[in-house]
C-alpha positions in Angstrom: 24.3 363.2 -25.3 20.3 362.8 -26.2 20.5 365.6 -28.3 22.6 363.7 -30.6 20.8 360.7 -31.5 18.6 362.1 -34.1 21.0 363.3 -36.1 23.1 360.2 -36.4 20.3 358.5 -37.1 19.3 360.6 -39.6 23.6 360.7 -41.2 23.0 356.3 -40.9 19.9 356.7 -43.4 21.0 358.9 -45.8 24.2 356.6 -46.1 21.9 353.5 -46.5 20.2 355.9 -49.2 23.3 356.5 -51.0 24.2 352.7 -51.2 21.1 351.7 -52.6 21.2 354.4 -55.7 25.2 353.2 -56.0 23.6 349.7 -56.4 20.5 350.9 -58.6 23.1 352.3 -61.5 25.7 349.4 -61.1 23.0 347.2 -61.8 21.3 349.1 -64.9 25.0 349.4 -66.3 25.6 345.9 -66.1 22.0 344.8 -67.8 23.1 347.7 -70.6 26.4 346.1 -71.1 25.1 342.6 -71.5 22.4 343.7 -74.1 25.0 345.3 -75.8 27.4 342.8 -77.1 29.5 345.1 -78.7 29.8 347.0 -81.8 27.4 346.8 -84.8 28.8 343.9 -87.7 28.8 344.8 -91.3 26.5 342.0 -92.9 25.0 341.2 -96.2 21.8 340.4 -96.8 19.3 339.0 -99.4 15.8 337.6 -100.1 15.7 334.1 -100.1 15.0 333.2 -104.0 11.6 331.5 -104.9 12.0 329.5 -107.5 8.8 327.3 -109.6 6.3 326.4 -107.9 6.0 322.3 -107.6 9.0 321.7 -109.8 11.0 318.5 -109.1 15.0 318.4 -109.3 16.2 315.1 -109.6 19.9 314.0 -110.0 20.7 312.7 -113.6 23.8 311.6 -115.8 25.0 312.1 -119.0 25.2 308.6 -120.3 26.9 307.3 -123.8 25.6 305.3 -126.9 27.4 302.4 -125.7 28.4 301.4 -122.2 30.5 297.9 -121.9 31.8 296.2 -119.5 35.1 294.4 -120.7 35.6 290.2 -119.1 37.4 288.0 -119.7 36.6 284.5 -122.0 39.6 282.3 -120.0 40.8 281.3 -117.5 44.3 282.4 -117.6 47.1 285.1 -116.4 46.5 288.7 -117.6 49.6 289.9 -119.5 49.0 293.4 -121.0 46.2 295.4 -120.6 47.7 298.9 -122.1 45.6 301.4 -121.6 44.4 303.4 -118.5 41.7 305.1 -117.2 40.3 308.4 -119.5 42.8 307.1 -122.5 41.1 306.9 -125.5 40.9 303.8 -127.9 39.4 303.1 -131.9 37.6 300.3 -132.6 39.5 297.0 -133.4 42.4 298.5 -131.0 43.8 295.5 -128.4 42.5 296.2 -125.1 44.2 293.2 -123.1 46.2 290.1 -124.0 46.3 287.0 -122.4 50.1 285.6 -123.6 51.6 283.8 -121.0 53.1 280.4 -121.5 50.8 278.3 -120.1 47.9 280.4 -122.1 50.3 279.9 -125.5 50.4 275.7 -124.4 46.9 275.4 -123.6 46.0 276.7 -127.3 49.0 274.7 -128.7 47.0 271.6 -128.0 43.8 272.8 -128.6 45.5 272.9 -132.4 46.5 269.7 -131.9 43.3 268.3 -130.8 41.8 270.3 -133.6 44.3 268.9 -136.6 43.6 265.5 -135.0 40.2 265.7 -135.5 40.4 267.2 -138.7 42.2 263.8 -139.7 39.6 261.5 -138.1 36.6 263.7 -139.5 38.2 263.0 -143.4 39.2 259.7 -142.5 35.2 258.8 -141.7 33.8 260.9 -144.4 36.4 258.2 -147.0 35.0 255.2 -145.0 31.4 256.2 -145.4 32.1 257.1 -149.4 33.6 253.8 -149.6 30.3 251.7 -147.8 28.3 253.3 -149.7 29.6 252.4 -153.0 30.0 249.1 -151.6 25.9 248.8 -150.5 25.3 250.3 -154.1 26.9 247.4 -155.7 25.3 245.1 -153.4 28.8 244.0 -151.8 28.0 245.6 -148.2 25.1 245.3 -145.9 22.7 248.5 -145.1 23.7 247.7 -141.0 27.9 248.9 -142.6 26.6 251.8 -144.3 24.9 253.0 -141.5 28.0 252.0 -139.0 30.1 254.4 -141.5 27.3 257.1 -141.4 27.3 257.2 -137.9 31.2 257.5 -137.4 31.2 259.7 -140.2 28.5 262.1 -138.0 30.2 261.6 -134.6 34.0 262.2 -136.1 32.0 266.0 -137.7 30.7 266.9 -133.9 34.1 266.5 -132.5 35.4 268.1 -135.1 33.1 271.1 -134.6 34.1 270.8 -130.6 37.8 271.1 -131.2 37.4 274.4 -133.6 35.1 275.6 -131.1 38.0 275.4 -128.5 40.7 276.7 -130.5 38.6 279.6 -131.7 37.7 280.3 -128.1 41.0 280.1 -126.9 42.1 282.5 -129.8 39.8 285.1 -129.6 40.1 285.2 -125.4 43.7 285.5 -126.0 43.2 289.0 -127.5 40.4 291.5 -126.5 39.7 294.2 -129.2 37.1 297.1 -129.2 34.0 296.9 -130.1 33.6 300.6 -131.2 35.4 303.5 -130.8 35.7 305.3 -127.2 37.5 305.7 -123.8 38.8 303.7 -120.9 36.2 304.4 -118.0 37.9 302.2 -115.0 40.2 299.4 -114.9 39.1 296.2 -112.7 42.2 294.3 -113.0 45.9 294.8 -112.9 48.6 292.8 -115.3 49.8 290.0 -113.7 46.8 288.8 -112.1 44.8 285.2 -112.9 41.3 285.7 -114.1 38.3 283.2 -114.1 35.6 283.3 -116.9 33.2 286.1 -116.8 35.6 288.5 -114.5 35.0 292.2 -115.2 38.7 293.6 -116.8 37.7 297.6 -117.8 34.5 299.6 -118.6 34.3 301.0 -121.5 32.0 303.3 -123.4 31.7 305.2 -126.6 32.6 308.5 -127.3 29.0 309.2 -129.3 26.4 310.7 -126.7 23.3 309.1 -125.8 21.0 310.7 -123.8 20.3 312.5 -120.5 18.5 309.5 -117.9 17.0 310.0 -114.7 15.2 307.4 -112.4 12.0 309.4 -111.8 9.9 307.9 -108.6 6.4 306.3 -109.3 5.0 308.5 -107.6 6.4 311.3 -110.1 5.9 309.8 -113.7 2.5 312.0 -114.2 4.7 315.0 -114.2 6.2 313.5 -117.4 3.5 314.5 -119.3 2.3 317.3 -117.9 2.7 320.9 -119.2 5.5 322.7 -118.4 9.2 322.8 -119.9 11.6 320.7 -118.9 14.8 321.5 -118.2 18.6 319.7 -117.6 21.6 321.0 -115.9 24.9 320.0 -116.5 27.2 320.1 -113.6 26.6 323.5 -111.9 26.4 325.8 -116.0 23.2 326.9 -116.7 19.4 325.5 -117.0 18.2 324.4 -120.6 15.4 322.7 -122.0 15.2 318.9 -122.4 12.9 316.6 -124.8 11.7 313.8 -123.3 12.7 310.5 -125.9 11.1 307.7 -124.1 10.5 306.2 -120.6 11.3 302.5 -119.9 8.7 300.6 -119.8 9.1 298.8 -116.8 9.3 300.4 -113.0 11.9 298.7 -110.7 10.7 297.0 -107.8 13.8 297.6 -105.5 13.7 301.7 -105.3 10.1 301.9 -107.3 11.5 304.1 -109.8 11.2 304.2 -113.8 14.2 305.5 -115.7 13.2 308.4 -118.3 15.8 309.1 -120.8 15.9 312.8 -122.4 17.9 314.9 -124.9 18.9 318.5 -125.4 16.3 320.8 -127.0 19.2 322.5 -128.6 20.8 319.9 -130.0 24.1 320.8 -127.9 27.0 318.6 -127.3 27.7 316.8 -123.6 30.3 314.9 -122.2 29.0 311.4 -121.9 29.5 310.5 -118.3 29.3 314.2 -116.5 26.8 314.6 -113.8 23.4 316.4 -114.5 20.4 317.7 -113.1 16.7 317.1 -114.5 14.1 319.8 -113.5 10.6 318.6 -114.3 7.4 320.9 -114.2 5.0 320.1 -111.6 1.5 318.9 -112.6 -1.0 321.2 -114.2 -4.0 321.5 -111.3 -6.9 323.2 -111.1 -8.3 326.7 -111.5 -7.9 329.0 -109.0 -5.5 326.6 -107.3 -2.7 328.0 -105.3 0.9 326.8 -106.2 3.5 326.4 -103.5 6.5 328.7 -103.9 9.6 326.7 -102.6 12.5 329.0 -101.4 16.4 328.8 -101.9 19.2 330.3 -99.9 23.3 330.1 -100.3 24.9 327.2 -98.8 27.4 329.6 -97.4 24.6 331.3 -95.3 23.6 328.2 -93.2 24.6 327.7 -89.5 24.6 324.4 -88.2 24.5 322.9 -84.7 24.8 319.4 -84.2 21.7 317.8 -85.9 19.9 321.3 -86.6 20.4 323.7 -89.8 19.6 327.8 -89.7 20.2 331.1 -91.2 20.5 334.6 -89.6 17.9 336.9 -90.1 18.6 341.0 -90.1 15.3 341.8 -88.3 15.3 345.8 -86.8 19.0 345.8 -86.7 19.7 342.4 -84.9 20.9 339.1 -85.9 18.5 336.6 -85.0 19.2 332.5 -85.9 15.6 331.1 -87.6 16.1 327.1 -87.8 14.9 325.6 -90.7 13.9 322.4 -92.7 16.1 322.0 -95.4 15.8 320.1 -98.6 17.5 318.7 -101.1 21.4 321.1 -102.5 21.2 322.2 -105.7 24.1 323.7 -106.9 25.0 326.9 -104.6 21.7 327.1 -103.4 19.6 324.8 -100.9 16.0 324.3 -100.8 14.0 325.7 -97.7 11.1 323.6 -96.8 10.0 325.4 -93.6 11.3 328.0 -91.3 11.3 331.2 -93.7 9.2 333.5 -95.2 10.0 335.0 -98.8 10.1 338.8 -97.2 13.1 337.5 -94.9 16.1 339.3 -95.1 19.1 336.3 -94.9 22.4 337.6 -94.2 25.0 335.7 -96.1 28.3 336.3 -94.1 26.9 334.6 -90.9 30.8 334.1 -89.6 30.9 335.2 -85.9 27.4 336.1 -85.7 25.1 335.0 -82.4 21.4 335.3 -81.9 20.5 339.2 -80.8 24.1 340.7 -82.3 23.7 344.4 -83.6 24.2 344.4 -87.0 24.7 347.0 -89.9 23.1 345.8 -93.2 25.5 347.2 -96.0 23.5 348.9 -99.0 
């Protein structure tokens, strides 16, 4: 029985052996597999576009000749007001009509009051005729003919009070246009009791004015600086703007000045549509290096809770760079940090994770 206790423990080690290489190639096919996430994903890619160096886009709108808001002169019940927002109107056209019958009583008597003063005004104007015949011929004292004069004065001031009312009343009973134009928004609704001063409509005219844009304080050198300047309407394409003039006070509250430009072409806008101002960064000195800002798609950022990325084709493999964006403009956001202008950005990020195998397409 000695004789066989080598070779069993010799069958026990290459056993142990055996397990241990089993183990070895689980273990490297498992670290394989969870390298490998699975098959490459077709992806798009582009260079993230540099646009002008320095340049400042600030929002902008497309404002009329004439913007009005439309109150009210009484205090009375709205009865008509017939137009609604985006119709269009010509100048002299009714806007809104105050016609109830309390509104048609109160100006009633302001006629009244108005004829009755009209008879008391004459009637003063006679006496003071007749007193100063009188103090001509010596009949009546100076003390009457300035009595007379003095009624003859008040009876004028009231009479100028009651035409004042009825004319007031008139006139707020029926709103017309100033100029010619369109219904921007309505404030009230028919029916309602308004108060002097309360806002009814905005209006504004169908000629265009100009392009304005509050410009920071800390901005207004690049108003003068070289450099075009250029507008965008909506999301169409960039053209040049002139500058017409620049208020000439800055406001306190946001410590902004408002700049007002116009089209270097002479074209056409729609007075209200939203606009974008692109001004040229100051000119600095020689040999000075300008900053290139970068812009990707909006539809290539990832976010996660408070953080914003992109996915980067590097050697074959998704991986997520975070970033510091700026302000949207149009499809395109501006990068402040977090890319370089050699990165690749892959533009279909949708089911993407950090170290996914990826397939750029040509």
């Amino acid at each position: 029985m000695k004789t066989l206790r080598y070779p069993l423990i010799l069958l026990a080690a290459l056993a142990l052996a055996s397990a241990l290489a089993a183990t070895g190639c689980g273990g490297a096919k498992h670290e394989t597999a969870a390298h490998d996430a699975g098959p490459a994903v077709d992806v798009t890619v582009l260079r993230a576009a540099a646009s002008s160096g320095d340049a400042l886009v600030l929002p902008a709108r497309v404002t009329a000749r004439e913007e009005v808001t439309l109150t009210a002169r009484l205090a009375a019940r709205l009865t008509a007001l017939p137009l609604r927002e985006g119709d269009h109107f010509r100048r002299g056209q009714t806007l809104a009509t105050f016609d109830a019958p309390e509104t048609r009583a109160q100006l009633d008597g302001a006629r009244a009051g108005l004829a009755a003063a009209t008879v008391a005004r004459d009637m003063a104007r006679k006496q003071e005729a007749r007193m100063d015949s009188l103090y001509a011929n010596r009949v009546a004292a100076l003390r009457e003919l300035e009595g007379a004069q003095a009624e003859r004065r008040g009876a004028e001031a009231a009479w100028a009070q009651a035409k004042a009312q009825v004319d007031g009343m008139q006139s707020g009973a029926t709103l017309e246009a100033p100029f010619d134009g369109v219904v921007v928004r309505r404030h009230a609704d028919v029916g309602v009791t308004v108060g002097p001063g309360m806002p009814l409509m905005d209006i504004r005219s169908s000629d265009v004015g100009e392009i304005t844009v509050s410009v920071p304080e800390s901005e207004l050198g690049r108003l003068g600086a070289s450099g075009a300047t250029e507008y965008q309407v909506g999301d169409g394409a960039w053209a040049a703007a002139t500058l017409v003039r620049t208020d000439g006070m800055t406001d306190y509250s946001t410590r902004s000045r408002v700049a007002r430009f116009k089209p270097a072409s002479g074209a056409r806008l729609e007075a209200g549509a939203f606009a974008r101002v692109r001004l040229a960064g100051a000119s600095g000195a020689a040999g000075a290096t300008v900053p290139v800002t970068l812009n990707v798609p909006v539809s290539a950022l990832v976010t996660r809770g408070g953080l914003t990325g992109v996915y980067v084709a590097e050697d074959g493999v998704a991986r997520l760079r975070w970033l510091r964006v700026g302000r949207a403009n149009g499809g395109n956001v501006t990068v402040l940090a977090g890319l370089a202008a050699e990165d690749e950005v892959i533009v279909n990020p949708a089911g993407l994770a950090d170290g996914r195998a990826v397939k750029v397409a040509s």
